[in-house]
N, C-alpha and C positions, 0 to 999 in steps of 0.2 A: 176526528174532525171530518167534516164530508165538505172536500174541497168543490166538489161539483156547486157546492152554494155560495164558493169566494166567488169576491167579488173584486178584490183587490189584493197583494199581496203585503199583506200586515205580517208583523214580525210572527204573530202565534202562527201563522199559516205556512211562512216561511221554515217556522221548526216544524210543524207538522209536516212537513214535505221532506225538510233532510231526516227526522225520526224511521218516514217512512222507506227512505235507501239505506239505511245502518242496520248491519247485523245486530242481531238479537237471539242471543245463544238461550234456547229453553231450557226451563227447568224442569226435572222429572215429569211435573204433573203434564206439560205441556206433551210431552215427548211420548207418554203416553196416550194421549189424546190422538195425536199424529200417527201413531200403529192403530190406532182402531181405524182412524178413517183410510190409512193406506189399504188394509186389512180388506175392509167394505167394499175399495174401489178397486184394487187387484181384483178380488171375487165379481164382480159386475163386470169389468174387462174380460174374465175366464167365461163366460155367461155370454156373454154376446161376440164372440170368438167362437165358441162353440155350436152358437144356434144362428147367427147371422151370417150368410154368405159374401165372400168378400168381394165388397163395391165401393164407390166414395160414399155411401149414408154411413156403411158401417166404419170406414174410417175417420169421418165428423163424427160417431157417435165414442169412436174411442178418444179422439183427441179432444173432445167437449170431457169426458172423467179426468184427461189428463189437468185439463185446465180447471177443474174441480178439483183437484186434488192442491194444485196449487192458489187457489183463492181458498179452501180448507184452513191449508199451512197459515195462509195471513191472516185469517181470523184470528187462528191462535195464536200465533204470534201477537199480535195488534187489538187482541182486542180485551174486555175488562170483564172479569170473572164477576 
């Protein structure tokens, strides 16, 4: 549900909100998904650590993967195969 479109808070909206604060324990297939992209984004951190000298771009440019990493996880988590 893409709450940026409520308009009011209706009951679906209201589940859709506490769905989205409740653990949600993966399954395999999930889990594996979540080491590929950790995988992807660990190596892109190792990559611009390596080749970028340390200033605040390259610290926004690590903490922007980190925060990809975790809007990744909620995909997976949250969203429909």
């Amino acid at each position: 549900m893409d709450l940026s479109r409520a308009t009011e808070l209706t009951d679906e909206v209201s589940l859709a909100i506490d769905d989205m604060f409740t653990y949600h324990p993966w399954v395999q297939e999930q889990t594996d998904r979540g080491w590929a992209v950790r995988i992807a984004l660990t190596d892109a951190v190792k990559v611009i650590v390596k080749n970028c000298p340390p200033c605040p771009d390259r610290s926004a440019a690590i903490r922007k993967i980190r925060e990809a990493r975790m809007d990744a996880n909620s995909a997976i988590t949250h969203g429909k195969y």
